[in-house]
C-alpha positions in Angstrom: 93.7 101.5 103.9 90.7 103.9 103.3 87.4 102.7 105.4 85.0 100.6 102.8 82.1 102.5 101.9 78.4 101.9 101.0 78.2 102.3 96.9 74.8 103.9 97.5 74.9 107.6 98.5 72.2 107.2 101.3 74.2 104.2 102.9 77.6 106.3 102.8 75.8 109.3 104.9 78.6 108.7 108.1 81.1 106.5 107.0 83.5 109.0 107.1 83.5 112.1 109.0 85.8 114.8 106.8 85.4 118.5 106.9 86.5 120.9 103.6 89.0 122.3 105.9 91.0 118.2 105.5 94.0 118.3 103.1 94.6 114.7 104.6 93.5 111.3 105.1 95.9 109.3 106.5 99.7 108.3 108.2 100.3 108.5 111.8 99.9 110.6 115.2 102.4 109.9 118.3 101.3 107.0 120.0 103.1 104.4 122.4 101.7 101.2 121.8 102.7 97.8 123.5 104.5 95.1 121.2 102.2 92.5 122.1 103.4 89.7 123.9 100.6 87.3 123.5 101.3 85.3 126.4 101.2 88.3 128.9 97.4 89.1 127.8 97.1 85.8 129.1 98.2 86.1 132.2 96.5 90.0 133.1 93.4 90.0 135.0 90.4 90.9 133.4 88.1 89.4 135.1 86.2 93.3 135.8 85.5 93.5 132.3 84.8 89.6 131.5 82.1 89.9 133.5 80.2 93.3 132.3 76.7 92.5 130.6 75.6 94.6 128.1 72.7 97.2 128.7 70.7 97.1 125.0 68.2 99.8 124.2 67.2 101.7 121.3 69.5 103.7 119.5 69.6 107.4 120.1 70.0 110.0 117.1 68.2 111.3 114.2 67.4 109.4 111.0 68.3 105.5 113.4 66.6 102.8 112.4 64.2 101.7 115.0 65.6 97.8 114.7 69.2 99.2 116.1 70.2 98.5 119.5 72.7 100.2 120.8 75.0 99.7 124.0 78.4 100.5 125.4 81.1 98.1 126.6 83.9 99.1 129.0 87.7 98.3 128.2 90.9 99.4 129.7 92.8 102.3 128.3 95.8 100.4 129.3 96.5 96.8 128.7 99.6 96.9 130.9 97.2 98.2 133.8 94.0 96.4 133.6 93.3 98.5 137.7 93.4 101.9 136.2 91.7 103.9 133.9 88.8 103.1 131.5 87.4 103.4 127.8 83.7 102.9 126.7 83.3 101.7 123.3 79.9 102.2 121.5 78.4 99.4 119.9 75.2 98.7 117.6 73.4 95.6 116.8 70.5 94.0 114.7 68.9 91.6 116.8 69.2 87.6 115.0 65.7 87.1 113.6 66.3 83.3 113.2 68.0 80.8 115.4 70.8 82.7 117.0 74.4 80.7 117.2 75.9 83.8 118.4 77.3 87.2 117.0 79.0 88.2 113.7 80.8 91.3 114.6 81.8 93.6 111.8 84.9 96.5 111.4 84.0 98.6 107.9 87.4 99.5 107.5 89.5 102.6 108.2 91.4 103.1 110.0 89.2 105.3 111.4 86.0 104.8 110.6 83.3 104.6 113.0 81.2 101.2 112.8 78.0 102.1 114.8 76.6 104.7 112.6 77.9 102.9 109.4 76.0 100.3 110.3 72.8 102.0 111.0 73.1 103.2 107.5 74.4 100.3 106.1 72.4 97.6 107.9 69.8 96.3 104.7 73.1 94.9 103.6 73.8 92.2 106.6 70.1 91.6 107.0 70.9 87.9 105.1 73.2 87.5 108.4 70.5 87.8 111.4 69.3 84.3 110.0 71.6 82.8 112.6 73.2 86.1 114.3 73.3 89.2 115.9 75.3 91.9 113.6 77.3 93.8 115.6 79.4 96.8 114.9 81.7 99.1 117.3 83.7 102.1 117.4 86.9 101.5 118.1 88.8 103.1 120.8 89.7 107.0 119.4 87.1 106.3 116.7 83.4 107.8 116.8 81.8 108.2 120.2 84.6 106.1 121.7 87.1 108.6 123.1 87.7 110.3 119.7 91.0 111.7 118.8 91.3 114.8 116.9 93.8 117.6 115.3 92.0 120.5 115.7 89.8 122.2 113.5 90.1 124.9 110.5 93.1 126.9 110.0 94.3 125.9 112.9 94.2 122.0 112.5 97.4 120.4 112.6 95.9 118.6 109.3 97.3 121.8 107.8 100.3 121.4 108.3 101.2 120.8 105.0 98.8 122.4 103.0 101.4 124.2 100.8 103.7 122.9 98.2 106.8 124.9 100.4 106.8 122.5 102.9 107.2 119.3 101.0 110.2 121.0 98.8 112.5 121.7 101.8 113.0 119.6 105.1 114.2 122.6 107.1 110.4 123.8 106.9 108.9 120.7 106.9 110.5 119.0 110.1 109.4 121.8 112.5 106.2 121.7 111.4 105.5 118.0 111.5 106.6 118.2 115.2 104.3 120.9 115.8 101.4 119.2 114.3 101.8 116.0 116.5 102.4 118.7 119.9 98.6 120.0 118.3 97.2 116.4 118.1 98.0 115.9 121.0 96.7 118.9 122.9 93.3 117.6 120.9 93.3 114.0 121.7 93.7 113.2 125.1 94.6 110.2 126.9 93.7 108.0 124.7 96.1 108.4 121.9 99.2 106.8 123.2 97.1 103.5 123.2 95.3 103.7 120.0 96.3 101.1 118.0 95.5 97.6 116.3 97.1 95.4 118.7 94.5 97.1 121.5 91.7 97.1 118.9 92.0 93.7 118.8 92.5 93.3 122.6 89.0 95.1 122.9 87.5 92.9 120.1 88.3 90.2 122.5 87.1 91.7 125.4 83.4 92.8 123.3 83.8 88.6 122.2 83.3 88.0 125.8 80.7 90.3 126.6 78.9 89.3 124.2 78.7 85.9 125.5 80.3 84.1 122.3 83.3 81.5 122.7 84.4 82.3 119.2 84.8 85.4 117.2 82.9 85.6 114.4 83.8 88.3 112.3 83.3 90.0 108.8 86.5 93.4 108.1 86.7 95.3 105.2 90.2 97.0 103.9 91.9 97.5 107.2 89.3 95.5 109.1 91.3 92.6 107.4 94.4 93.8 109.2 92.1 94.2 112.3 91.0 90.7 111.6 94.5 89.0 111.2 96.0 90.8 114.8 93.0 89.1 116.4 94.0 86.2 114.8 97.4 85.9 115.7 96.9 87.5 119.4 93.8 84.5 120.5 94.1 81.8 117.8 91.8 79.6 119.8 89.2 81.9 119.8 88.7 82.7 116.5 85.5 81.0 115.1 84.2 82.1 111.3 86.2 85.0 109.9 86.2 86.6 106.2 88.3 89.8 105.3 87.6 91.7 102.3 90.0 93.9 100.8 93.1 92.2 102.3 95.7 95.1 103.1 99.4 94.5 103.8 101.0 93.3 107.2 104.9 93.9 106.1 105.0 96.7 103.6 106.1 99.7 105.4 104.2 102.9 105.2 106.4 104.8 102.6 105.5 101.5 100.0 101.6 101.5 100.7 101.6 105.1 100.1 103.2 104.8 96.2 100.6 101.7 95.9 97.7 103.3 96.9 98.6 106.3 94.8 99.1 104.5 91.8 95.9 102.3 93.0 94.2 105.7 92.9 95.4 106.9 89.7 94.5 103.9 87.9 91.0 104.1 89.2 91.1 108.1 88.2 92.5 107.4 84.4 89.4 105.0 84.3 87.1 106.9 85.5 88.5 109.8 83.3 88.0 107.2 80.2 84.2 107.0 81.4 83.3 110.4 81.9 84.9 111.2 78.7 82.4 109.3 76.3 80.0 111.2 77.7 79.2 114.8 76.1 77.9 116.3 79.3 81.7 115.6 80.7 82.9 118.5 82.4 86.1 117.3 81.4 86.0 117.2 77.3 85.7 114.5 75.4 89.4 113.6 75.0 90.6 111.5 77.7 94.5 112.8 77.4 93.8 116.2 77.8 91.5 115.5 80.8 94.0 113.9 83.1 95.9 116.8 82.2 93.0 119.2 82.9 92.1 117.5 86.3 95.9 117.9 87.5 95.7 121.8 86.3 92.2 121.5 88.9 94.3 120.6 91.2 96.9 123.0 91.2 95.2 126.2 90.4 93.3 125.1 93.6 96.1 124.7 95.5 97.4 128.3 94.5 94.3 130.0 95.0 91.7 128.0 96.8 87.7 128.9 96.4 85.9 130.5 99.4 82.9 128.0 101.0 80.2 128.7 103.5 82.1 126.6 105.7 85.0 128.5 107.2 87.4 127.4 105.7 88.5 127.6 101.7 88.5 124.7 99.6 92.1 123.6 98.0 93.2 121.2 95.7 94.4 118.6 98.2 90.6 118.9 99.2 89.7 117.8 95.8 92.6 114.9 95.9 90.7 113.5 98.9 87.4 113.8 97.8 88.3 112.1 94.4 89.5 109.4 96.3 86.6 109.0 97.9 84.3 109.3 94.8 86.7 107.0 92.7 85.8 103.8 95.3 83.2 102.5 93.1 82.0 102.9 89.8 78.6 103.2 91.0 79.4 106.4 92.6 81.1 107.9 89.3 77.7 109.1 87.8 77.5 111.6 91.1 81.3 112.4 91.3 81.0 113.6 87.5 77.7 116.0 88.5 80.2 117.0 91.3 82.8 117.9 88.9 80.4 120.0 86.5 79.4 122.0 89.7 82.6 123.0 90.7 84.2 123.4 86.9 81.0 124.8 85.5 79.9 126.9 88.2 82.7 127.2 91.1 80.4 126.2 93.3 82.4 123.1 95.7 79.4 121.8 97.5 78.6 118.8 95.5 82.7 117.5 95.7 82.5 118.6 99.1 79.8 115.7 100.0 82.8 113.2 98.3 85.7 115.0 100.6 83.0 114.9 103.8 81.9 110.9 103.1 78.7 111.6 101.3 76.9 114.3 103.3 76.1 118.0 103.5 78.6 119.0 105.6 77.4 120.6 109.1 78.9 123.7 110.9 82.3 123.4 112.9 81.9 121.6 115.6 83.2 123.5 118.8 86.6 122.0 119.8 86.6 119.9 123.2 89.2 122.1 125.7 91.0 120.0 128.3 88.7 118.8 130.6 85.8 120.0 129.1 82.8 117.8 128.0 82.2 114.1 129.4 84.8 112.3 131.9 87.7 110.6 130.0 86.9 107.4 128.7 83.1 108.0 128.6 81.0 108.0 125.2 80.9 111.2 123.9 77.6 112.6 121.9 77.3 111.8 118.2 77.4 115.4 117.7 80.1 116.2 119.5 82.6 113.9 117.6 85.0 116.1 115.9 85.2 116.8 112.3 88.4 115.7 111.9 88.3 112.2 113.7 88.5 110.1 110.5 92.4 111.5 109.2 92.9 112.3 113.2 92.1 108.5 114.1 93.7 107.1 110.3 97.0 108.7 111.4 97.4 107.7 115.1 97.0 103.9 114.6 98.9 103.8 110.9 101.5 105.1 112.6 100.9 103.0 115.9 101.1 100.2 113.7 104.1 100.7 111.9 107.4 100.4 113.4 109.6 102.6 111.1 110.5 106.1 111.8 113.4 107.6 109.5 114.7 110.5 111.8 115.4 114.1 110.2 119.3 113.4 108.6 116.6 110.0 106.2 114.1 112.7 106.0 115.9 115.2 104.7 118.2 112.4 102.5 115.3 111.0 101.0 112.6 113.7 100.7 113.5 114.2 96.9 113.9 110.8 95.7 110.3 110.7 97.7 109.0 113.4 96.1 109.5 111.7 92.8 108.5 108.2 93.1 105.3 109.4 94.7 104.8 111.8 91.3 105.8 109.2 89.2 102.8 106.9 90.9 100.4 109.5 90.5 100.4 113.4 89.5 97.5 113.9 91.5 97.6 111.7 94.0 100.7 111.8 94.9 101.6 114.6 96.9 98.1 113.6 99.1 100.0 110.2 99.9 103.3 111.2 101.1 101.8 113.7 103.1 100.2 111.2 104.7 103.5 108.7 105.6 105.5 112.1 106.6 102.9 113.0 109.2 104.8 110.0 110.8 107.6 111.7 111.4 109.1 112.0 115.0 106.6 110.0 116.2 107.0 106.8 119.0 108.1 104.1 117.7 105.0 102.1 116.4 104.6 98.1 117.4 106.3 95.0 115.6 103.7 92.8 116.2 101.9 93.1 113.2 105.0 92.7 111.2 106.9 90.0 113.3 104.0 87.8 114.9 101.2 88.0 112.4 102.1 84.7 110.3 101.7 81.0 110.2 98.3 81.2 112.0 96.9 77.9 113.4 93.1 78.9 113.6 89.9 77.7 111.6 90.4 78.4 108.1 89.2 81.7 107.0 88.2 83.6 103.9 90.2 86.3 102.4 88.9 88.0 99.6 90.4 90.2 96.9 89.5 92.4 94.2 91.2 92.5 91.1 90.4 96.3 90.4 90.6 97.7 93.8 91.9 100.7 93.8 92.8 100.8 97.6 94.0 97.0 98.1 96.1 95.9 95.3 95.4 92.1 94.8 98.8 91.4 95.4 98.5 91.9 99.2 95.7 89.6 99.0 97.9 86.9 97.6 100.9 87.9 99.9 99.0 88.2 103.1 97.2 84.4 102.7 101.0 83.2 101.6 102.1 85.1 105.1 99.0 83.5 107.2 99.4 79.8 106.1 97.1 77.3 105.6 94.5 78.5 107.6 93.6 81.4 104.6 91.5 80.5 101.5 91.8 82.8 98.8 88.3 83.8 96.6 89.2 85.9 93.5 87.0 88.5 92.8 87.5 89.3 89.2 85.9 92.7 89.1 86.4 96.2 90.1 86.0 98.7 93.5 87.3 98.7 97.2 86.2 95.3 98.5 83.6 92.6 97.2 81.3 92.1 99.7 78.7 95.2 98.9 79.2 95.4 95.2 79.3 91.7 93.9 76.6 89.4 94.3 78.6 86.1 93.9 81.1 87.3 96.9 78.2 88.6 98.7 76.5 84.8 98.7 80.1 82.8 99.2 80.5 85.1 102.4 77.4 84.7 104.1 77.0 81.0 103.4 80.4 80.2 104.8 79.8 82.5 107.8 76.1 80.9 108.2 77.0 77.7 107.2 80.6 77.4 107.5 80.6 76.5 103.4 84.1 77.5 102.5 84.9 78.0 98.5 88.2 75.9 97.6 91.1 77.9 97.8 92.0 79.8 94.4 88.1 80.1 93.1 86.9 83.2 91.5 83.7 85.3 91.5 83.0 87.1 87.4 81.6 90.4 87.4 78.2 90.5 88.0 77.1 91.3 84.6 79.0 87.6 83.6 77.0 85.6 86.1 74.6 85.2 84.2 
């Protein structure tokens, strides 16, 4: 699921890293990824990386907060050969101001989204946390400054692939050119994309654990940092210490099924947020709700026909708008600037203020100039912040979905199923679903992804820990939270957040106190307790 995002504009600056040119953000990239057999990470020797200390300085980069450290930590890119070849992960920190017991490391969610910068934007909100830790955030392998996968760039992106209508209406053009995109991302990505992955996210986790000089992983993921979380927990049961994930997202449904629940997860959150803007007479939309869901999928259309020029290379489309909605639709805090958005582009055709949404929050830069084989740093070392591709968000959301998941119809179920496909997606959402079964097909022709996640993640015997779930959330249904603690066993406890928006943690003030007091205190809520909407507690 979609990375969690700061509700406050100036916090949301780099979780995500989108260009105008995106018409996706999500499904899967080829990648070969091991099927995780606890009990040989056991037995491999990683004694070269156990023993690495951690260089802390100040973090490089304009607008970094002074307080940030920032260091690298050095994994392999191959679990299976710990000798060869190497990955350096960048990592942030806040320094604990009070008694330190260790290190609370955090994963905002994602896939894909890069937890060093997010953090340095994000930070005021953990600052309750350094009373008895360090905060520590990473990017994970292919993510951010760590190796970072990409598709290309502009017209030229693999992303496009499927930026017409043609492609989803007939399999004869739509399998060729799924093929060619993954040939593309992988031209762009490099060596680290067949071991991308949650099952070697975690794996590093473990490794970072170590090198922090903690014996226990404590540990705070949002949306797919809970699925993060739960590999972890499965792969080194006795080394998980205090762990809470927000925004619980599914370990069995297969890709097709979360892609018709997040759309109609989306369009909920869009029919509400229609209903809002609607009682308000500036709404760019009208004042009658109806006929605005049925003006914004006319938006979307006529934009897809004939997309609007920007200053940024490439034109802006109605899938463009899809994404960016999705982003703006995250929180209801948020709505007041995706409804001046909407007025800009509607009003004035100008796409710069929905462009922020589709780009995570920010004036989108210039292209960045494409990394050529063997160009730039050596493989495996940190690149610079500003030479992270553009594209690394969907790039990196694709590769490890897809590494995660191990179903891959072949082209006689693709070209079967494409229609029935095409209509339960529609039927979930006029708007949003095209966007989401764009994303599962990108799948296609892929390696087959791991069964870990699906097979071994269950019946845990660790610590209890704290899942929590939204009611309203648009991007985690409630149910997964429910079905995921049923899957995990007793060692989940279950807080009901009876309110709205991706994840509790940033937005509600009674999960926001139940979470830090059981990670500083280890005070767990009794399984089955709820948190009100803020406005009800008084």
């Amino acid at each position: 699921m979609l990375a969690k995002l700061s509700t406050r504009p100036g916090l949301r600056r780099c979780a995500l890293a989108a260009t105008a040119a995106l018409t996706l953000l999500g499904a899967g990239l080829p990648t070969i990824t091991a099927h995780g057999d606890a009990d040989a990470d056991d037995r491999l020797d990683l004694s070269r990386f156990h023993g690495q200390k951690i260089a802390w300085s100040a973090c490089r980069g304009e607008g970094m907060p002074k307080d940030l450290e920032c260091a690298k930590v050095t994994v392999p890119l191959d679990y299976a050969h710990p000798d060869g070849a190497t990955l350096d992960l960048a990592i942030a920190r806040y320094r604990a101001t009070g008694h330190k017991r260790g290190s609370v490391v955090l994963d905002f969610g994602g896939p894909g989204g890069a937890g060093v910068p997010e953090l340095a934007h994000s930070g005021k909100e953990f600052m309750d946390l350094t009373d008895g830790y360090d905060v520590v955030a990473f990017d994970p392998r292919g993510v951010g400054r760590s190796s970072p996968v990409s598709c290309g760039n502009g017209q030229q992106s693999a992303l496009s692939a499927l930026d017409d209508d043609t492609a989803l209406a007939d399999p004869q053009t739509l399998l060729p050119r799924l093929k060619k995109a993954a040939a593309v991302c992988a031209e762009h990505s490099g060596p680290v994309l067949p071991h991308i992955g949650t099952v070697n996210a975690a794996r590093d986790m473990d490794v970072l654990r170590q090198a922090l000089g903690d014996k226990k992983l404590n540990y705070l993921g949002f949306s797919y940092g809970s699925r993060l979380g739960a590999v972890y927990a499965a792969r080194f049961p006795d080394r998980v210490g205090r762990m809470v994930l927000d925004g619980v997202d599914t370990l069995t449904e297969p890709l097709t099924e979360q892609g018709i629940a997040g759309a109609r997860g989306q369009q909920v959150a869009l029919d509400d947020f229609v209903g809002w803007c609607a009682k308000d007479i500036a709404c760019p939309l009208g004042q009658d709700p109806r006929t605005a869901r049925e003006d914004v999928v006319r938006l979307v259309r006529s934009l897809d026909e004939e997309p609007l020029p920007t200053d940024f290379g490439a034109d802006f489309t109605g899938q463009d708008l899809v994404g960016a909605l999705g982003q703006g639709l995250y929180s209801k805090e948020l709505w007041p600037l995706l409804e001046r958005a909407l007025a800009q582009l509607v009003e004035g055709g100008d796409a710069g203020g929905v462009l922020g949404f589709a780009g995570g929050g920010i004036a989108l830069p210039l292209p960045f100039p494409l990394r050529s084989p063997g160009a730039g740093p050596s493989p495996g070392a940190l690149v610079d912040a500003e030479d992270v591709p553009p594209d690394n968000l969907p790039a990196a959301l694709m590769a490890i979905n897809c590494a995660d998941d191990p179903d891959r119809p072949d082209a006689r179920r693709i070209t079967a199923d494409l229609a029935r496909l095409r209509a339960a997606y529609d039927k979930a959402s006029p708007v949003f679903g095209r966007y989401r079964l764009a994303e599962v097909l990108m799948c296609y022709g892929r390696p087959r992804g791991t069964d870990f996640i699906r097979d071994e993640v269950k019946d845990l015997r660790t610590p209890k820990m704290l899942l929590v779930g939204t009611r309203g959330d648009p991007a985690t249904p409630y149910r997964w939270t429910v079905e995921t603690a049923k899957r995990l066993g007793s060692s989940a406890v279950v807080l009901d957040n009876r309110s709205e928006g991706h994840t509790g943690y940033g937005s509600s003030k009674c999960v926001h106190r139940k979470v830090d007091d059981f990670l500083l205190y280890g005070s767990l809520p009794p399984s089955g307790s709820s948190c009100g909407p803020d406005e009800d507690a008084g």
